[in-house]
C-alpha positions as a Markdown table, in Angstrom:
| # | Residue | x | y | z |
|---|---|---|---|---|
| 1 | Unk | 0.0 | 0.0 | 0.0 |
| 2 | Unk | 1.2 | 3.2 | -1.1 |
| 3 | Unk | 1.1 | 5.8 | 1.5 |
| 4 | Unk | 3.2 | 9.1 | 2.4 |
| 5 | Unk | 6.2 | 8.9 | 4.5 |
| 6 | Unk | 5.7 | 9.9 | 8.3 |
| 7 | Unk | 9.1 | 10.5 | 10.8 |
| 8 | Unk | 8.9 | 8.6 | 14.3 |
| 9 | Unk | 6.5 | 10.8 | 15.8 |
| 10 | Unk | 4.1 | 10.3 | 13.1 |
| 11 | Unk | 4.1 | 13.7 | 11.6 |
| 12 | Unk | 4.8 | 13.9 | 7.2 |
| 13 | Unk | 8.9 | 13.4 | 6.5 |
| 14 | Unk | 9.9 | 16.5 | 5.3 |
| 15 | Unk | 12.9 | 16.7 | 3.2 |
| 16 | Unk | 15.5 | 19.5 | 3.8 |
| 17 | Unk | 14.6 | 20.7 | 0.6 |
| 18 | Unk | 10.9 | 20.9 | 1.8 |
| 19 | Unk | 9.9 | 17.8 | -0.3 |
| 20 | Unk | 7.4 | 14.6 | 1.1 |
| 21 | Unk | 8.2 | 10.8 | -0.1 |
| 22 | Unk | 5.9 | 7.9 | -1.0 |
| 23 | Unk | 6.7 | 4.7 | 0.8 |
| 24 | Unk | 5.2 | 1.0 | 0.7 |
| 25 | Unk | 6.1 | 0.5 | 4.2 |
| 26 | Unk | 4.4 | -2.5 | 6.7 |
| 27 | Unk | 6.1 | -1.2 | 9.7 |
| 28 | Unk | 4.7 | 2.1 | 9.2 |
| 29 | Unk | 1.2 | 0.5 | 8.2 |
| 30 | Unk | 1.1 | -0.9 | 11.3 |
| 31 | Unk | 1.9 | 1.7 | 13.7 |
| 32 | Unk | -0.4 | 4.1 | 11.7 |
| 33 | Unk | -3.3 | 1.5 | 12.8 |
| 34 | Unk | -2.3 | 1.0 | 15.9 |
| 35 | Unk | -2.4 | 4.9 | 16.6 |
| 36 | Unk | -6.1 | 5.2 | 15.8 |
| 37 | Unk | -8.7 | 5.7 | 18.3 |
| 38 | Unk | -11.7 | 4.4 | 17.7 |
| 39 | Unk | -14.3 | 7.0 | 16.1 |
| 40 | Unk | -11.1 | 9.5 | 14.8 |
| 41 | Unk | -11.5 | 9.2 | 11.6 |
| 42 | Unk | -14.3 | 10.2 | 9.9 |
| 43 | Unk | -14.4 | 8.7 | 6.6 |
| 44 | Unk | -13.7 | 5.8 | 8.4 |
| 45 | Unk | -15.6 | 6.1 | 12.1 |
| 46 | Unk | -15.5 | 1.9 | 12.7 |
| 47 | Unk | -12.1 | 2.1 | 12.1 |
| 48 | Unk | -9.5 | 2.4 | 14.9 |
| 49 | Unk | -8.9 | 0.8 | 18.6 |
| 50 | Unk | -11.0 | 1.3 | 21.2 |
| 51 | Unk | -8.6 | 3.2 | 23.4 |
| 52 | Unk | -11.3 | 5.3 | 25.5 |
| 53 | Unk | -13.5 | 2.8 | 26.1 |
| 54 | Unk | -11.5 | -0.8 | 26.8 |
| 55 | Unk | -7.8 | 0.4 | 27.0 |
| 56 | Unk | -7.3 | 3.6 | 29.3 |
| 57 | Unk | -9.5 | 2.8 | 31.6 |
| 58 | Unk | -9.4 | 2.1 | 35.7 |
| 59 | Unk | -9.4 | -1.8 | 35.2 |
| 60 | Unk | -8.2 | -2.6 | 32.0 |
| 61 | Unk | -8.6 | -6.5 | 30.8 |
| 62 | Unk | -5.5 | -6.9 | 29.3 |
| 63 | Unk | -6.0 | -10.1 | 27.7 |
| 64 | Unk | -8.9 | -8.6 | 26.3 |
| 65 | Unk | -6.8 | -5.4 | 25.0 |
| 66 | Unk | -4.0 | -7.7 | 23.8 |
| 67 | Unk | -6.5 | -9.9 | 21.0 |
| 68 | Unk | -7.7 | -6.4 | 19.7 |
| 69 | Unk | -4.5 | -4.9 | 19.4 |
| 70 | Unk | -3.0 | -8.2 | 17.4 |
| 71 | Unk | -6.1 | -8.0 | 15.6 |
| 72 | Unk | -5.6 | -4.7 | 14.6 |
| 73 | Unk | -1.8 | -5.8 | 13.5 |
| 74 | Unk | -3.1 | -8.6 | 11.6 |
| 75 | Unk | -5.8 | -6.6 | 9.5 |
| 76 | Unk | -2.9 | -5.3 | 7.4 |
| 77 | Unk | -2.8 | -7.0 | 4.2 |
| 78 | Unk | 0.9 | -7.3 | 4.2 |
| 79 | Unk | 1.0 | -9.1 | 7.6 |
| 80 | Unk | 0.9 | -12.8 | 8.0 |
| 81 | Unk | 1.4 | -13.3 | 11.5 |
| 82 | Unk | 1.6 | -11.5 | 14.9 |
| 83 | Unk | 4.1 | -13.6 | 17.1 |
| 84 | Unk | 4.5 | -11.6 | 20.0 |
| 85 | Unk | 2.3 | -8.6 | 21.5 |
| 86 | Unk | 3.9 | -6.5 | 25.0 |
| 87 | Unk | 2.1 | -4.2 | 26.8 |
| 88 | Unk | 3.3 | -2.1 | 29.5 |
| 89 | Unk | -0.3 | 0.0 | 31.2 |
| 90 | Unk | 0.9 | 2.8 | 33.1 |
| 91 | Unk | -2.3 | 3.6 | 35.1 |
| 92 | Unk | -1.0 | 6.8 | 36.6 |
| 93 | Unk | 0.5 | 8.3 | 33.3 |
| 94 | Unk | -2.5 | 6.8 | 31.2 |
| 95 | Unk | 0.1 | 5.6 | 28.7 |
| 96 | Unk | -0.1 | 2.4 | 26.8 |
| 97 | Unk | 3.3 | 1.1 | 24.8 |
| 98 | Unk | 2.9 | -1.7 | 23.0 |
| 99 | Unk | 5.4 | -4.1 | 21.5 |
| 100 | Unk | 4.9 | -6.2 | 18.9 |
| 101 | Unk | 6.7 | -8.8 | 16.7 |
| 102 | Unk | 4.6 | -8.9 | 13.0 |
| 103 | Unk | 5.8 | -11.2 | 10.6 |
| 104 | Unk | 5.1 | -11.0 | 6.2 |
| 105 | Unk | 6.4 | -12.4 | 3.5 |
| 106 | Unk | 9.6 | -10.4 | 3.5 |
| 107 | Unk | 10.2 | -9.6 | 6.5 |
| 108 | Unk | 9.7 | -9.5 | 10.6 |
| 109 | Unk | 8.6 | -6.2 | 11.7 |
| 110 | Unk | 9.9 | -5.7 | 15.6 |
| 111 | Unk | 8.7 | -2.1 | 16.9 |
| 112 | Unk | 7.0 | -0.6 | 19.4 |
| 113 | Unk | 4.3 | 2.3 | 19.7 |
| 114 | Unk | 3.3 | 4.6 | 22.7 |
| 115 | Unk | -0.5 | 5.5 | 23.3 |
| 116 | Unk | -0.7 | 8.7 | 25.5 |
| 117 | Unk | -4.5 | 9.6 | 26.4 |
């Protein structure tokens, strides 16, 4: 899938000439779908995780948290398997990292991807 080249922080790459890229990349795929909260997007309002309602919440159920989140990973089309999915809850901070192993065809994707609230 074709999509425009984002930095670490998910904002566009800019060039130092001012110019954007193209990129085919999984990796960034997958963080891109990881990053949505549920209802964000509005040509797409199904789309997304349910952050506000399942994740950052008083009693998360992590088991729970961790299917929809390798779910999420393994809606990619790229992405044939999900072999490992971390998550470290900071209740106090409301943070959410999550780190994940993805596997496709031509590669295995290892990265994680902080969810602040």
């Amino acid at each position: 899938m074709l999509d425009i080249l984002l930095d670490r922080d998910g904002d566009l790459k800019v060039s130092e000439t001012g110019d954007i890229s193209l990129t085919e990349s999984v990796r960034q795929a997958i963080i891109i779908r990881l990053r949505w909260f549920l209802g964000e997007w509005r040509l797409g309002p199904g789309k997304g995780l349910d952050y506000w309602g399942t994740v950052l919440v008083k009693n998360p159920n992590m088991v729970k948290i961790r299917q929809a989140i390798r779910d999420e990973i393994m809606s990619v089309d790229e992405v044939t398997a999900v072999n490992e999915v971390h998550l470290d809850h900071d209740v106090k901070e409301r943070t959410l990292t999550v780190r994940f192993e993805a596997v496709t065809d031509e590669e295995t994707i290892r990265d994680e991807v902080k969810i602040n609230a």
